[in-house]
C-alpha positions in Angstrom: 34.3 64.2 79.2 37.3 66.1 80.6 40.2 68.1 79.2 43.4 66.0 79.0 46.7 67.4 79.2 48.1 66.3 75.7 45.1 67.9 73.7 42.7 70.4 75.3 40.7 70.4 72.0 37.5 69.2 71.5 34.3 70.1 70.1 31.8 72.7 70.5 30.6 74.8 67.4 29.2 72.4 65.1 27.0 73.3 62.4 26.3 71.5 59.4 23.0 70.9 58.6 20.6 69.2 56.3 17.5 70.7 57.4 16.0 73.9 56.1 15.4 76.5 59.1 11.4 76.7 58.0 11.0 73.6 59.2 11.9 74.1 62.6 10.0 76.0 65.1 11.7 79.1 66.8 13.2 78.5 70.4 13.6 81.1 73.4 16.4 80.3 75.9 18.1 82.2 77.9 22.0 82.8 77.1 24.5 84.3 79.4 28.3 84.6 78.2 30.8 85.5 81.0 34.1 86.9 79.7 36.9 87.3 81.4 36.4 90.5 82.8 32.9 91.6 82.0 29.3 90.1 81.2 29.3 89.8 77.1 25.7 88.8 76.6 22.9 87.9 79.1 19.0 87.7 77.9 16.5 86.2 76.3 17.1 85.1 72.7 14.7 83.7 70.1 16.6 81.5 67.7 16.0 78.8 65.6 18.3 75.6 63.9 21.2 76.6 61.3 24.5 76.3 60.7 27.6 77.8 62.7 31.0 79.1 61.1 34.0 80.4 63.6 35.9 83.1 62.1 38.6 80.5 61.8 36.9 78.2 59.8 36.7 78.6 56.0 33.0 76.8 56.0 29.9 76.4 57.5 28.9 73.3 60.5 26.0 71.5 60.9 25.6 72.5 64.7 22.0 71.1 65.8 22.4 68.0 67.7 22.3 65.3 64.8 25.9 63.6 65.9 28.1 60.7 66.2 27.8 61.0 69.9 24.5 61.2 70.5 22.4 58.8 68.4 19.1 59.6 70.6 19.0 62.7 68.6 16.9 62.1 65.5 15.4 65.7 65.1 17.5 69.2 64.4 17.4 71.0 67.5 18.8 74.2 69.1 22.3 73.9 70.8 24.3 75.6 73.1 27.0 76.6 70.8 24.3 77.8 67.7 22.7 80.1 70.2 25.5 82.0 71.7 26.6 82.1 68.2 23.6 84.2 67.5 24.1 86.3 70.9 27.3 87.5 69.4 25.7 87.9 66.0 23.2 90.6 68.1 26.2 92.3 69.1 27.9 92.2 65.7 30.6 90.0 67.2 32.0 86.6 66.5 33.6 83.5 67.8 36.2 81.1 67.1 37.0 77.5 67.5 39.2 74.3 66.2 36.5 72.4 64.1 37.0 68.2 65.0 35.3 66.3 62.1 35.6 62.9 64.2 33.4 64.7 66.8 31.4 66.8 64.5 31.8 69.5 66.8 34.4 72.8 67.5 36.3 73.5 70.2 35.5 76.9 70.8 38.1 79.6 72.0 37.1 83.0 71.9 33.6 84.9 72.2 33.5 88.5 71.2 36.8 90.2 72.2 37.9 87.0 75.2 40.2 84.6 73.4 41.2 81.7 75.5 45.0 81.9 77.2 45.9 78.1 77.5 49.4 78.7 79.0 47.3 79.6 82.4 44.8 76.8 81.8 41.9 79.7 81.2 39.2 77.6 78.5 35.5 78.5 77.9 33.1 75.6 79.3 29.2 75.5 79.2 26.6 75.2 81.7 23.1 74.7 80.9 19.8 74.9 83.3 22.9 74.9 86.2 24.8 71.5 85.3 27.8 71.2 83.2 27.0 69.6 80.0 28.6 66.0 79.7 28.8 66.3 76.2 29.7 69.2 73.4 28.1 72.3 72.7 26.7 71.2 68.9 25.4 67.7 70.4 23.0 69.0 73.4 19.4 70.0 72.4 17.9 72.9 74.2 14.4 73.1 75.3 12.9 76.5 75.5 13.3 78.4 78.5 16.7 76.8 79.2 19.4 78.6 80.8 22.6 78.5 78.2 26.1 79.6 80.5 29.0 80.0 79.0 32.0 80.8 81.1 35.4 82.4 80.5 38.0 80.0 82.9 35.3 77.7 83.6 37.6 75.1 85.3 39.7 76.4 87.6 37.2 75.5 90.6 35.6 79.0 91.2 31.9 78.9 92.4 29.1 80.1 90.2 26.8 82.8 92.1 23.2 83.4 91.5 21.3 86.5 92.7 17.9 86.8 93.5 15.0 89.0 95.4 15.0 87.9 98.7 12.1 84.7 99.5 12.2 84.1 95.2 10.9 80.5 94.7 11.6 79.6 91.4 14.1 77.8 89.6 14.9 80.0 86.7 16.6 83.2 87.3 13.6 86.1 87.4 15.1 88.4 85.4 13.5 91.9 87.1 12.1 92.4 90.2 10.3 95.5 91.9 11.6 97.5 95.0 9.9 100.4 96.8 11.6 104.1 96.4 13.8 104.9 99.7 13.1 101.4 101.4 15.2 97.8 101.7 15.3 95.6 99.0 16.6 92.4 100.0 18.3 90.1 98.1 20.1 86.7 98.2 23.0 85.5 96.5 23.5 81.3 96.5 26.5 79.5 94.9 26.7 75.8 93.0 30.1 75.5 94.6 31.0 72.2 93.0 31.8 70.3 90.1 28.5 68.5 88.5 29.2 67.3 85.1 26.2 65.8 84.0 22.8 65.2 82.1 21.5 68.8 82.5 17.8 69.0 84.3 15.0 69.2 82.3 14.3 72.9 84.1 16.4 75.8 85.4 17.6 74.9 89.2 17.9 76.7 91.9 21.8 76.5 93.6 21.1 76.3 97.8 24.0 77.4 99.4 24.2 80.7 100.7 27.6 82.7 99.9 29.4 84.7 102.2 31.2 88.1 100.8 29.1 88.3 97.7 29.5 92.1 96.7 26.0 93.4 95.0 26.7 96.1 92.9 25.3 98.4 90.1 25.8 97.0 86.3 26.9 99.6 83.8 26.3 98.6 80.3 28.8 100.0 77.4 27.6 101.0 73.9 28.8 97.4 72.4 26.5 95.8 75.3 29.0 94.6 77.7 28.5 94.4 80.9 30.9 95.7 84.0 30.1 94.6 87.6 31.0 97.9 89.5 32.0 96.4 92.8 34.3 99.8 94.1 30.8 101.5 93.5 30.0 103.1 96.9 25.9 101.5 95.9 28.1 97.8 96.5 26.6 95.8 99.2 28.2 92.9 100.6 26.1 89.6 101.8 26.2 88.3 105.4 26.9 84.2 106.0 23.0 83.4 104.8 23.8 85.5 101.9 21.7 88.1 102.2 22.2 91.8 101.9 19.9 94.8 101.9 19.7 97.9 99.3 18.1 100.9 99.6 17.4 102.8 96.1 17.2 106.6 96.3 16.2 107.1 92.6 13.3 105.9 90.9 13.5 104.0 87.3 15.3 101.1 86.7 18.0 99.6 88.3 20.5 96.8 87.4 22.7 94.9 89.6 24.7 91.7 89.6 26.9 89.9 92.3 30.7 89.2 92.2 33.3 88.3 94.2 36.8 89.9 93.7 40.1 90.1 96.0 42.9 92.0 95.3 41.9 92.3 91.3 40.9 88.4 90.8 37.0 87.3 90.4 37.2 84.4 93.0 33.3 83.5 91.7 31.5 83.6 88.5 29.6 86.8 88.3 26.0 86.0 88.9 23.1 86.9 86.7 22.2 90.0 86.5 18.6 91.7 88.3 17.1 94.9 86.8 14.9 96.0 89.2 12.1 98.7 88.8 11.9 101.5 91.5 8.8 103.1 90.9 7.9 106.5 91.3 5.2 107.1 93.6 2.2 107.2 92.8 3.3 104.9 89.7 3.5 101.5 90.6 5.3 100.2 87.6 8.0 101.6 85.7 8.5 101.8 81.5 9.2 98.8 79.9 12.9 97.6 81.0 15.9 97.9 79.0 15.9 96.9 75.3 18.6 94.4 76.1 16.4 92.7 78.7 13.9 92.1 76.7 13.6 88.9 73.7 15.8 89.5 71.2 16.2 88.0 67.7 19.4 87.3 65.7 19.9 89.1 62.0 18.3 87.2 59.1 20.6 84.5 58.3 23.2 84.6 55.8 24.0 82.6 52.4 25.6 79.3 53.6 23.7 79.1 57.1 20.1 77.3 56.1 21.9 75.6 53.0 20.2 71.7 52.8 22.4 68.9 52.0 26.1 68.7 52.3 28.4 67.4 54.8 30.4 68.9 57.7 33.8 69.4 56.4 35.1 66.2 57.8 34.9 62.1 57.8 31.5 61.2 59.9 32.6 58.6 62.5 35.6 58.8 65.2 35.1 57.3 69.0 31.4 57.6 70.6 31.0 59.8 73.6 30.8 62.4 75.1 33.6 65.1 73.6 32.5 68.4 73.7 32.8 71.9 74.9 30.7 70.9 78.2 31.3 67.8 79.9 33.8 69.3 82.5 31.9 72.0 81.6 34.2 71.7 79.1 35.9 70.5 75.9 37.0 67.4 76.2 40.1 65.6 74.3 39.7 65.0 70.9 41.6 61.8 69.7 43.9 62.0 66.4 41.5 60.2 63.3 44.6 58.2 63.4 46.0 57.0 66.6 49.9 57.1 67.5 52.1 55.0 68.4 52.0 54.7 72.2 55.9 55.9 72.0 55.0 59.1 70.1 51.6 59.6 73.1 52.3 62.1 75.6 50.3 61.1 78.7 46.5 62.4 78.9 45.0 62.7 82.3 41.6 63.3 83.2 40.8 67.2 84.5 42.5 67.1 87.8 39.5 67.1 90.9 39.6 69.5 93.8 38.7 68.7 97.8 38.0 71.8 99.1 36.8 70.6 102.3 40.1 70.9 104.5 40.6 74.8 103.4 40.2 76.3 106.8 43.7 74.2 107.6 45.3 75.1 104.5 45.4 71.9 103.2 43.7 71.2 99.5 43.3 67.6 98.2 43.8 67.1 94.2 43.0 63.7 92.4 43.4 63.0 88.6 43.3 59.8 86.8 45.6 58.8 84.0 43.3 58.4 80.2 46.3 57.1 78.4 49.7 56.5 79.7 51.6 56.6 76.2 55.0 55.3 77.1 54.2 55.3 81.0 54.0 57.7 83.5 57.8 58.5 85.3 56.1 61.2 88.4 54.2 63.8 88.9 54.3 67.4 90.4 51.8 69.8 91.8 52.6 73.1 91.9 51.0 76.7 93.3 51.3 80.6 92.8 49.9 83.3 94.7 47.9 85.4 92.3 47.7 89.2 92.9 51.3 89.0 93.6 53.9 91.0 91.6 56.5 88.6 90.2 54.9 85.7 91.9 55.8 82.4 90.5 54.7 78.2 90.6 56.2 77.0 93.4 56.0 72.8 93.9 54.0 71.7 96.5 54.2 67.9 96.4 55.7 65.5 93.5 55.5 61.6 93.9 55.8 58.5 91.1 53.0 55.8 91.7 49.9 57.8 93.5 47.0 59.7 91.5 46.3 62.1 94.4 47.7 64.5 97.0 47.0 66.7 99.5 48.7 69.9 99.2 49.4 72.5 102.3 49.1 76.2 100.9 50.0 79.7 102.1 46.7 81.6 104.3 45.9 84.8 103.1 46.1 84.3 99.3 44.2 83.1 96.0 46.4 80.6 94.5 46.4 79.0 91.3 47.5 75.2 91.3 48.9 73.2 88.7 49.8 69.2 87.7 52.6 68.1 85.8 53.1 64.6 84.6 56.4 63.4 83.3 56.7 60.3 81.1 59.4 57.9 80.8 60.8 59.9 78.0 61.2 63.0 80.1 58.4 64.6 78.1 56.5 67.2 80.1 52.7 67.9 80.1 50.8 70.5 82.6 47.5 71.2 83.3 45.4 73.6 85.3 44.0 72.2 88.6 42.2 75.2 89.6 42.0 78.4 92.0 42.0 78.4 95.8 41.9 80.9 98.1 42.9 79.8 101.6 41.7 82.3 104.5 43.8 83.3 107.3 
């Protein structure tokens, strides 16, 4: 389910829950939280079923998959949203969310220090095994060994990147890898460059497409555990059109890097996963264990409230079945009123806007939407751009029109642009969303 215009809330952190953690058995999957500007968490993380609180929230949420939206689920299980709740818990961090009782499930906006900024359209959205979730991030069950994503700006049409040792086979991401002191180490950087809301796959997949301009560079880690892609580093590499790029490590020990893509001070890809590779010294052919923060981790003992049996989940059970949460889009989708309005009091809700980037190379970018609810009726529309990177740069229209549900838009070469809808109802009422970044070459 997508984000509508008239109420980007949905659900993501649910977490009350009836059943005592003893009875479940402990799950390792893999969580990765990008942030806005750095890596927050990556790794391997042993956790179990439990309850989830925001630091907004007053009470604890039954957060484990038992929901109103999923009735295949009849055993507890762990969740996207329960596990990156315990990656921040590692850290000695939080989160925060809306909590949506008719979707038994929060709409989360802020891990660790990266609050959401709605005016620009910048929400957190969740990708598991590769595939955004089609529904929220308390009511899909994780197997172990799954690949939990969440990303800072998850919709604004970016391209996530994946790095790996050069001829790497599988589908998960490997984690480490092992170079030779003073010789190439090749690697490979692929991108899933489109949207693919879904049912996620069973395993970790492998994205296909080789990017262009990926910049490989050396990962320093701060004492909280954050982690900063150093792309001025003069160790950056950058990968050819099969995306490929060679390194050459001059030091021996370990080495971690991860792959970006930033012009003039804007991340036009989702940072990749991160590689720590081992350069031995020679004669050694191995290297001590790897970082602490590479290897399985475990959350703090829980706290009073979190295994509680019984009791509800702060809300009326019930409310409209479907998909709803913080995935789907990758994202949180709307979350009805209990109540419904009046259509004259309904400001129009659209589906996320769609992007065709297939016409770039012209300049030309093609953007559908579809109307969820008209309210009162739909008087026009507007699409909109900025150039980002620019000082004083602002949303210039592009196209406008009254009866169509999709555009092509012609945009200046040689800049990133952010686009943005507008939908007007009969009322004169206002309502924008975020379409998504573009960068057109020259």
């Amino acid at each position: 389910m997508r984000s509508s215009l008239a109420a980007l809330a949905v659900a993501t952190l649910i977490v009350s829950f009836a059943t005592p953690l003893a009875q479940a058995a402990p799950t390792q999957v893999n969580v990765r939280i990008e942030g806005k500007s750095k890596t927050l968490f990556e790794g391997p993380v042993l956790t179990d079923v439990h309850r989830v609180k925001a630091a907004t929230d007053s009470q604890w949420r039954r957060c484990n998959g038992i929901n109103v939206n999923v009735p295949a689920n009849k055993v507890p299980g762990v969740v996207p949203t329960s596990a990156a709740a315990d990656a921040m818990r590692i850290l000695g961090e939080t989160f925060s969310g809306q909590w949506y009782p008719q979707w038994e499930d929060y709409f989360v906006t802020r891990w660790g220090p990266d609050e959401q900024v709605l005016v620009d359209g910048e929400q957190w959205g969740i990708v598991v095994n590769n595939v955004f979730t089609d529904v929220g991030g308390c009511q899909y069950q994780l197997d172990g060994g799954d690949e939990v994503l969440w990303v800072y700006d998850a919709f604004d049409g970016r391209p996530r990147l994946s790095l790996y040792p050069a001829g790497y086979s599988g589908g998960a991401v490997p984690g480490t890898a092992t170079a030779t002191l003073n010789q190439p180490f090749e690697v490979e950087v692929d991108a899933k460059s489109t949207y693919n809301e879904g049912k996620p796959p069973a395993a970790p997949t492998r994205s296909t497409t080789p990017y262009d301009g990926a910049e490989v560079a050396p990962v320093t880690t701060g004492a909280k555990g954050f982690q900063q892609v150093e792309v001025g580093s003069p160790k950056t590499v950058v990968t050819g059109a099969d995306g490929k790029a060679t390194i050459v490590f001059t030091e021996p020990g370990w080495h971690r890097i991860k792959a970006a893509d930033v012009a003039a001070g804007t991340e036009i890809a989702v940072r990749s996963n991160r590689l720590d590779v081992c350069v031995p010294e020679p004669p050694a052919t191995g290297c001590a264990p790897p970082p602490a923060d590479a290897q399985l981790r475990t959350p703090p003992p829980p706290v009073a409230g979190e295994l509680e049996e019984g009791g509800g989940d702060g809300g009326p059970k019930g409310g409209q079945p479907g998909s709803g949460g913080q995935g789907g889009s990758g994202g949180q989708g709307a979350a009805p009123a209990t109540d419904p309005a009046p259509a004259e009091a309904r400001p129009v809700q659209l589906e996320l806007p769609r992007l065709d980037r297939s016409r770039l190379a012209r300049g030309l970018v093609g953007v559908s939407w579809r109307v969820l609810d008209p309210g009162v009726g739909v008087a026009g529309w507007s699409i909109s751009s900025k150039a980002l990177g620019r000082k004083g740069a602002r949303y210039v229209e592009r196209a406008s029109g009254a009866g169509r549900t999709a555009a092509t838009v012609r945009l200046p070469r040689g800049a990133t642009h952010r686009l943005q809808l507008t939908v007007t109802d009969v009322l004169g009422r206002a309502s924008s969303a975020p379409i998504g970044k573009v960068r057109v070459p020259r």
